[in-house]
C-alpha positions as MATLAB code, in Angstrom:
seq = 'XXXXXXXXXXXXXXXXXXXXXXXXXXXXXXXXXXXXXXXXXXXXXXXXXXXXXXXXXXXXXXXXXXXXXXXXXXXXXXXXXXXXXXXXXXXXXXXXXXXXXXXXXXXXXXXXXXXXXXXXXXXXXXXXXXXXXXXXXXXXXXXXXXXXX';
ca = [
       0.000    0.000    0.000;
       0.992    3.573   -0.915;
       2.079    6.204    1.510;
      -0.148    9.336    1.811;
       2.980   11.557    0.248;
       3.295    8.797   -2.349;
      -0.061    8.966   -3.115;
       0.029   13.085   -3.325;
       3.468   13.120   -5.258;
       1.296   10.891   -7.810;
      -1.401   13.111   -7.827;
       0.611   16.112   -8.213;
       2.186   14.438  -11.167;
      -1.319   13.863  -12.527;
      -2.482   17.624  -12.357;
       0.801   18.203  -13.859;
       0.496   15.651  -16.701;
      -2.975   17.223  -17.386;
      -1.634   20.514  -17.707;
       0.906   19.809  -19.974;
      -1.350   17.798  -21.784;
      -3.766   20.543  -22.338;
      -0.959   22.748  -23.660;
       0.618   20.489  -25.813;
      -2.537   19.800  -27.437;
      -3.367   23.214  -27.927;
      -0.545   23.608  -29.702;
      -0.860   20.519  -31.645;
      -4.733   21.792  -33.143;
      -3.246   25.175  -33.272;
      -0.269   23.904  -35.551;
      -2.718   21.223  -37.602;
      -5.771   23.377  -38.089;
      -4.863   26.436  -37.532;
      -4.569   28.835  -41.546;
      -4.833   32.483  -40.295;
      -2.462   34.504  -39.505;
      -2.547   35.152  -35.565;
      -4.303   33.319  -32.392;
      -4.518   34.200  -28.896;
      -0.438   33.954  -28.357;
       0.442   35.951  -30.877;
       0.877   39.159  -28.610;
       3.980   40.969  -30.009;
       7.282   39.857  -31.984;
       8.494   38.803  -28.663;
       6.216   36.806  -27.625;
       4.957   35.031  -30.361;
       3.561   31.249  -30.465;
       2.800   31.632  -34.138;
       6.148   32.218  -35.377;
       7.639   29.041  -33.076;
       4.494   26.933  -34.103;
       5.229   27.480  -37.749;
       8.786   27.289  -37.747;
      11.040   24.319  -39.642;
      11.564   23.409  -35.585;
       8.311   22.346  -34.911;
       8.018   19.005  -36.789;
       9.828   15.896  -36.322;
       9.823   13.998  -39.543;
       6.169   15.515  -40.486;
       4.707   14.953  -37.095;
       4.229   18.174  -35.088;
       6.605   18.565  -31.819;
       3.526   19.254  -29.761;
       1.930   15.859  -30.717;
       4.597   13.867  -29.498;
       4.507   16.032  -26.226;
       0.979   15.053  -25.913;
       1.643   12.034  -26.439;
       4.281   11.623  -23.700;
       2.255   13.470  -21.138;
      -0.160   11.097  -22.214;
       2.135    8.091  -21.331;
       3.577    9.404  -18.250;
      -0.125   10.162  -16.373;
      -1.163    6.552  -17.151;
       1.906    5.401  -15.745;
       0.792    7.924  -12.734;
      -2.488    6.240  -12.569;
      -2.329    2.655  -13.853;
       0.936    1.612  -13.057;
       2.122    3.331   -9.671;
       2.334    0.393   -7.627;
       4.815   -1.309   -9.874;
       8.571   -0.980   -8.686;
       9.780    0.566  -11.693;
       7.571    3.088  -11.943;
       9.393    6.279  -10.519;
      12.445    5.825  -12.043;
      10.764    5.427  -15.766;
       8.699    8.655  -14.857;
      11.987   10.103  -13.921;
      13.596    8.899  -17.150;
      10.739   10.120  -19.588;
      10.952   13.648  -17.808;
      14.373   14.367  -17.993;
      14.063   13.537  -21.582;
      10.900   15.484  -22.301;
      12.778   18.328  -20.351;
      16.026   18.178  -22.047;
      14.126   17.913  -25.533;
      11.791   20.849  -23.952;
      15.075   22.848  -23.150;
      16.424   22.824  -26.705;
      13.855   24.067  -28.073;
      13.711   26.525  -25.376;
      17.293   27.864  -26.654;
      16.060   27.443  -30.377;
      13.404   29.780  -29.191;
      15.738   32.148  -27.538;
      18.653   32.047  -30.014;
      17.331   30.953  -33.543;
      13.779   32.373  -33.495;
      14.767   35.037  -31.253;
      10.695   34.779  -30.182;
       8.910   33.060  -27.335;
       5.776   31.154  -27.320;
       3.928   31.247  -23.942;
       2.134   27.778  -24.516;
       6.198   26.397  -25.243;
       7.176   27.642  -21.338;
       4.062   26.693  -19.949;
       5.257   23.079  -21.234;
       8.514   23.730  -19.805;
       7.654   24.972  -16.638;
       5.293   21.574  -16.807;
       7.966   19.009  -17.573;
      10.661   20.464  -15.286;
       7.972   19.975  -12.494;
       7.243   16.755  -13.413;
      11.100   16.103  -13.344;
      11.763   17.754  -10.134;
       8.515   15.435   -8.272;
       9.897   12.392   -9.796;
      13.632   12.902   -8.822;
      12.110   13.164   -5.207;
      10.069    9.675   -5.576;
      13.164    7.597   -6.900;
      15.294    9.548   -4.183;
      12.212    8.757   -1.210;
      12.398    5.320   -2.957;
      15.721    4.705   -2.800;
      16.076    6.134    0.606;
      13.084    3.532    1.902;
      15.220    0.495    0.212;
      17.973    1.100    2.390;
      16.819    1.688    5.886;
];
């Protein structure tokens, strides 16, 4: 059976999951559907989710970048929901994060340095999988820590 910070470190990751979810897929319909020429992120050449979503940096191989963020936030909240009691759980959480965030953190710099524009809905992601990171660091290190003693 789960401890009661176990069970809120998974449900943290769950809201967190969810949230990135939410933005990747925004970005994913906004990047598949989307023909005009602003949306609601487009609020100055600074800050512009338009510019990032249409660049040559948001597709992998014809598939947009925000669709295989979906899909991984996806994975990693049914691993947070069906799969938490397995022992290998936390440390593939922590694995998939700190590849979502160094991915995330690339494109971050490819934002800052190549497209010299940001895209709100790209941070929000960030800000999303370095969370996720950061909780599931703390579960391998709690679980680690409970092996021993």
């Amino acid at each position: 059976m789960f401890a009661p910070v176990s069970r809120k470190v998974y449900f943290l990751l769950v809201i967190l999951c969810c949230v990135g979810g939410a933005v990747a897929s925004s970005l994913a319909l906004q990047h598949h559907y989307r023909r005009d020429a602003s949306s609601f992120c487009n609020i100055n050449t600074t800050f512009n989710c338009d510019v990032v979503n249409r660049s040559a940096y948001s597709e992998i191989a014809g598939m947009p970048v925000a669709l295989l963020g979906l899909i991984a936030y996806v994975f990693m909240m049914g691993l947070c929901i069906f799969q938490k009691e397995k022992q290998e759980t936390p440390a593939l959480l922590l694995f998939l994060s700190i590849a979502g965030l160094a991915f995330s953190l690339y494109l971050t710099y490819v934002e800052a340095e190549v497209l010299r524009t940001w895209c709100v809905l790209c941070l929000a992601s960030l800000g999303s999988i370095a969370l996720i990171a950061v909780l599931s660091g703390l579960r391998v290190r709690f679980e680690l820590g409970e092996g021993r003693s």
